[in-house]
N, C-alpha and C positions, 0 to 999 in steps of 0.2 A: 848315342846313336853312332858317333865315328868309333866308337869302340866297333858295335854291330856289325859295320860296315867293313871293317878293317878286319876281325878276324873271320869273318864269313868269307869273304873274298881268299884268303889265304885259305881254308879250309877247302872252299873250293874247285880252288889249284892245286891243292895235295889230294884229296878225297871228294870226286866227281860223282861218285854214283850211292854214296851214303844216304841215307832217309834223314837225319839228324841235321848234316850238311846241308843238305838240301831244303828242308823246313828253314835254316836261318836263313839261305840265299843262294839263290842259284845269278850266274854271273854271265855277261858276253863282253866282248871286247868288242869296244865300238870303233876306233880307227886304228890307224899303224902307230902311233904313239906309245899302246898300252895303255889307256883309257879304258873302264870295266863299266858297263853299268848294270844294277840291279834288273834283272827279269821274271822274277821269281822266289819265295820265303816271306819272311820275315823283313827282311832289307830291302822289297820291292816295296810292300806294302807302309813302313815307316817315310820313304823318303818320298818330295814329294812329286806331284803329276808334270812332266816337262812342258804338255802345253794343254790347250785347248778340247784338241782334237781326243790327244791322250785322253782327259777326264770323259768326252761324250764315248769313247767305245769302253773304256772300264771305272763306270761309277762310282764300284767299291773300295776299289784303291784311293779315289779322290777324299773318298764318307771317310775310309778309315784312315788315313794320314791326318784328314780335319781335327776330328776324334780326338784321334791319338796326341794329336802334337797340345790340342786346349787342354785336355783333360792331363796330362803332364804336368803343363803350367800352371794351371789351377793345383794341382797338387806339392807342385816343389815352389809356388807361391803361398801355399799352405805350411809347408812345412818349415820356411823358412822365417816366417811370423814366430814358430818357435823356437827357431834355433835363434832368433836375433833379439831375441829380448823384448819382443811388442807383443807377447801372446795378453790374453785377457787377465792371467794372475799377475805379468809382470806389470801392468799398466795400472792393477788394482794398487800393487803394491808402490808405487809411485805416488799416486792417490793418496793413498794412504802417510807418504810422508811427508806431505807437504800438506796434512793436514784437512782434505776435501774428504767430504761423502755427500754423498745423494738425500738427504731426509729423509726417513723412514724405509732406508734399506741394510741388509745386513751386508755383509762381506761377499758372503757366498752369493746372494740372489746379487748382486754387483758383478761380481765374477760371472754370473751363468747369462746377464743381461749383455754386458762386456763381450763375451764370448757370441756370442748371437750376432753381433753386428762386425767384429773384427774378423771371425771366420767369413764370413760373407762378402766383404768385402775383398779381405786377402783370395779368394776364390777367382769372385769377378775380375778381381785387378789381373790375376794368371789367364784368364779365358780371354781379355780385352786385350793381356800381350800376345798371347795365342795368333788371335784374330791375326795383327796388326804382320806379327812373321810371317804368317803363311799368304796375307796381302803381298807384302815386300818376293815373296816365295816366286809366286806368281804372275805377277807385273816382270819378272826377271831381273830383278837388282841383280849388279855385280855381288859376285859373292853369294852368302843367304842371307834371310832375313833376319836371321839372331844375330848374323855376326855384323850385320846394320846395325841394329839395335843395341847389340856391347859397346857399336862405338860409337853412336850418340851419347849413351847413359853412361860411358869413361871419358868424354869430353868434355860432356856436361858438370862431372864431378870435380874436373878440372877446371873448369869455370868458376865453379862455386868455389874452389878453395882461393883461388886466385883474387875473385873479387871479395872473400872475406880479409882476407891481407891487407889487402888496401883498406 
């Protein structure tokens, strides 16, 4: 999204009256510091509603930022079940070497069983962080909500290593 954001606004300031340009984001300058915010495209609609008031006069922007941001995280919490080694073949295959199976099931229907409930859950877990960012979003934490959220869950990682040492 700070990719989006970043070459939309530059694109902006170079090519004003583009249709291209404009579909990512159209831009204003909100005080004398050079501060941009979205007003328009694609990067209006991603980032999220600044207040209240904002959500009751444009809806859509609220629905699709919701949207947008759970349905992301359910997907790159999807996707990441498989790049990190917990999909339902690598767990099978774990299973498997230490010797466990289910009584009267095969490989595959383990695997397809497996898969039913780890995609599901890797889902929910992305839409539950979802939820939880665009909470932090909205109440106004400093910062945004993810970058709350990185630094609880690199703290927390830090904890854990710390009190495994001990």
């Amino acid at each position: 999204m700070s990719n989006l954001y970043f070459f939309s606004q530059v694109l902006h300031r170079k090519y004003k009256g583009n249709y291209f340009v404009s579909f990512l984001g159209k831009w204003s300058e909100t005080d004398v510091s050079g501060m941009s915010a979205p007003i328009g495209g694609l990067a209006y609609y991603i980032s999220p509603p600044r207040s209240f008031f904002e959500i009751q006069t444009d809806p859509f922007h609220a629905l699709f930022y919701y949207a947008f941001v759970m349905c992301s995280c359910a997907f790159f919490s999807r996707l990441w079940i498989d790049i990190s080694g917990q999909s339902a073949k690598d767990i099978m295959k774990q299973l498997m070497d230490q010797d466990l199976m289910i009584e009267g099931w095969r490989e595959q229907s383990m695997v397809y069983q497996l898969s039913r409930y780890i995609n599901t859950a890797a889902a929910f877990g992305g839409i539950c962080i979802g939820a939880l960012c665009i909470f932090a979003d909205f109440m106004g934490a400093i910062g945004s909500g993810t970058g709350i959220l990185l630094a609880v869950t690199i703290i927390y990682q830090y904890f854990e290593q710390i009190s495994k040492e001990k």
